[in-house]
C-alpha positions in Angstrom: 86.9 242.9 141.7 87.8 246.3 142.7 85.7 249.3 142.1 87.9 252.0 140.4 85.3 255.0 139.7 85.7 256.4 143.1 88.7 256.8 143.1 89.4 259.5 140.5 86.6 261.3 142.6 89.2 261.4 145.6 92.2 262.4 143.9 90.1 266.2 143.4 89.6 266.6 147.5 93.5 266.0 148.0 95.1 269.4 145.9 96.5 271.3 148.4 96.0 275.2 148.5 99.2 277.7 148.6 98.8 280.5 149.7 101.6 283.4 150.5 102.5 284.4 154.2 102.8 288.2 152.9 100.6 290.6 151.9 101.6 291.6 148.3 104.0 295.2 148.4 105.2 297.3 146.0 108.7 296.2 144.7 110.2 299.3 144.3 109.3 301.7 146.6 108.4 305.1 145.8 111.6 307.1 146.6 113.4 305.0 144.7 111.0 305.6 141.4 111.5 309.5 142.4 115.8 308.9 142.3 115.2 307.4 139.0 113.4 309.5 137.4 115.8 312.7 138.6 118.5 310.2 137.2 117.3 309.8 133.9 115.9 314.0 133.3 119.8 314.5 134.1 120.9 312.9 131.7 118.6 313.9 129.1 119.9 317.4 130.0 123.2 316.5 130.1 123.3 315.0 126.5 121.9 318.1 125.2 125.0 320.0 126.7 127.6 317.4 126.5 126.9 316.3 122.7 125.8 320.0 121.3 122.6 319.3 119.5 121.4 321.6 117.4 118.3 320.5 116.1 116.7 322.3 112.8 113.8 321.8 110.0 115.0 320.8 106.8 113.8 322.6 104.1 114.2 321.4 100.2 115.8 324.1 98.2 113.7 325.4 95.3 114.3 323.8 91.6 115.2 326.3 89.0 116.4 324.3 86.1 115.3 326.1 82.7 115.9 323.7 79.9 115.1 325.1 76.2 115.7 323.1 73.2 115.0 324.9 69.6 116.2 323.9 66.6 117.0 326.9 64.2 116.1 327.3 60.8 119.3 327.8 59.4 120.3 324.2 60.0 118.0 323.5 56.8 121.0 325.4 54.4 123.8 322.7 55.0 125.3 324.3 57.7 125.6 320.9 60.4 128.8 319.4 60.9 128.8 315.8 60.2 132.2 314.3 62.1 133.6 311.1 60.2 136.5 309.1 60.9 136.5 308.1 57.3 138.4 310.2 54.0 137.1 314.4 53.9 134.4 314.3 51.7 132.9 317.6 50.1 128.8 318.3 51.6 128.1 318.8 48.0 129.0 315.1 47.1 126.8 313.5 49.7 123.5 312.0 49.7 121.3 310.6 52.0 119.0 307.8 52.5 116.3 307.0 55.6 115.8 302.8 56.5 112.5 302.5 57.4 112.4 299.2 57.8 113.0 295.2 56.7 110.6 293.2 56.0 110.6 289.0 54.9 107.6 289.4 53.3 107.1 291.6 50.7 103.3 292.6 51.7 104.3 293.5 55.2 106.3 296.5 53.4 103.6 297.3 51.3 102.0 297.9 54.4 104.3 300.0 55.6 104.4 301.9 52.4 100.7 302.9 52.9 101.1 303.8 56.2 103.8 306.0 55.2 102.0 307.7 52.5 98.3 307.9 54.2 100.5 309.2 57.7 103.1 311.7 56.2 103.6 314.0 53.2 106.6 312.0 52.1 106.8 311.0 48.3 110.0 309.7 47.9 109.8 306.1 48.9 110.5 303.1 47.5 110.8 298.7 47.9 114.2 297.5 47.4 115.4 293.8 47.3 118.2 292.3 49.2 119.3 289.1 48.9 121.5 288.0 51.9 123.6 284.6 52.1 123.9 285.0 55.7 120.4 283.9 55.9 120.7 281.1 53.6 120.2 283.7 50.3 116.3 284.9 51.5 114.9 287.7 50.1 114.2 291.1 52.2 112.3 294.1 51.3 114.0 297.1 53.1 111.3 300.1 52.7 113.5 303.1 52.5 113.2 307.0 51.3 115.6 309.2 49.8 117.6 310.4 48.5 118.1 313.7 50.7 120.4 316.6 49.5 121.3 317.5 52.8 121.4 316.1 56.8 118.4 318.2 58.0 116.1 316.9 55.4 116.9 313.4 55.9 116.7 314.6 60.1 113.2 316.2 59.3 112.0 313.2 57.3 113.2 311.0 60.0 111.1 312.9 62.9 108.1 312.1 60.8 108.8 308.2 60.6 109.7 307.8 63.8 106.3 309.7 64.9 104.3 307.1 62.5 105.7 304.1 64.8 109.3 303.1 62.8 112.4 303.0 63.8 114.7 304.5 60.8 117.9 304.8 60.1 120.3 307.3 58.5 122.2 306.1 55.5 125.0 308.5 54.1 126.8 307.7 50.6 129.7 310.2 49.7 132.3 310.5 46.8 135.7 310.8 46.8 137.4 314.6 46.2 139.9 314.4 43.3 
């Protein structure tokens, strides 16, 4: 039997050593660093010339918007214009109603109703049931106010539901002129 543990022991001994002939230089010698450099400075210099740069801060302007929103008084004595596509109807003949809200269940409007009287100094509320086929004939309680002799009372009203967490809407009925 041959013994083989020597004989990785050898293989180690036998690496052979390279070694360079020449001593290690610089590979770019330094007159030619000096030319590039020159090269490059000119045409930093000549980009400045050649492609007009003209280089200045930026500065935001200063914001002068002045936005003031009143709403006069006078709007209380019928005086808005209410645009409808529908027949001319006399400002005298209208009245006004505010949607507070719809309800499924009749004590979730009750709620409402509290939270309307405790929360505002509105008086003029009231529970009204609908019936509606298109949901299988259920019954809805709409919470609504009114009625309002002009638009800026039913507007005024309206600022004050909408401040209590509701969502209203404006309902206007009108009469013929004849």
């Amino acid at each position: 039997m041959r013994d083989f543990a020597n004989l990785s022991s050898s293989k180690k001994n036998k690496r052979k050593k390279y070694k360079t002939k020449h001593s290690q230089a610089a590979s770019i010698e330094f007159p030619n660093v000096i030319f590039l450099i020159s090269i490059s400075i000119i045409c930093i210099f000549g980009s400045f010339f050649y492609f007009d740069t003209n280089v200045e801060e930026v500065r935001p302007r200063s914001i002068t918007n002045q936005v003031i929103i009143d709403f006069p008084e006078r709007l209380q004595n019928d005086l808005v214009l209410i645009e409808s596509d529908f027949k001319s109807f006399d400002s005298g003949q209208c009245i006004f109603f505010l949607q507070v809200e719809t309800y499924g269940v009749k004590k979730y409007a009750n709620e409402a109703v509290d939270i309307i009287q405790n929360g505002s100094n509105l008086n003029n509320f009231y529970i009204e049931e609908v019936l509606l086929k298109k949901y299988e004939n259920k019954i809805f309680y709409r919470v609504s106010l009114g009625p309002f002799d002009n638009k800026s009372s039913v507007n005024n009203a309206r600022e004050d539901i909408i401040g209590l967490g509701f969502s209203p809407m404006v309902k206007q009925r009108c009469r013929d002129k004849q």
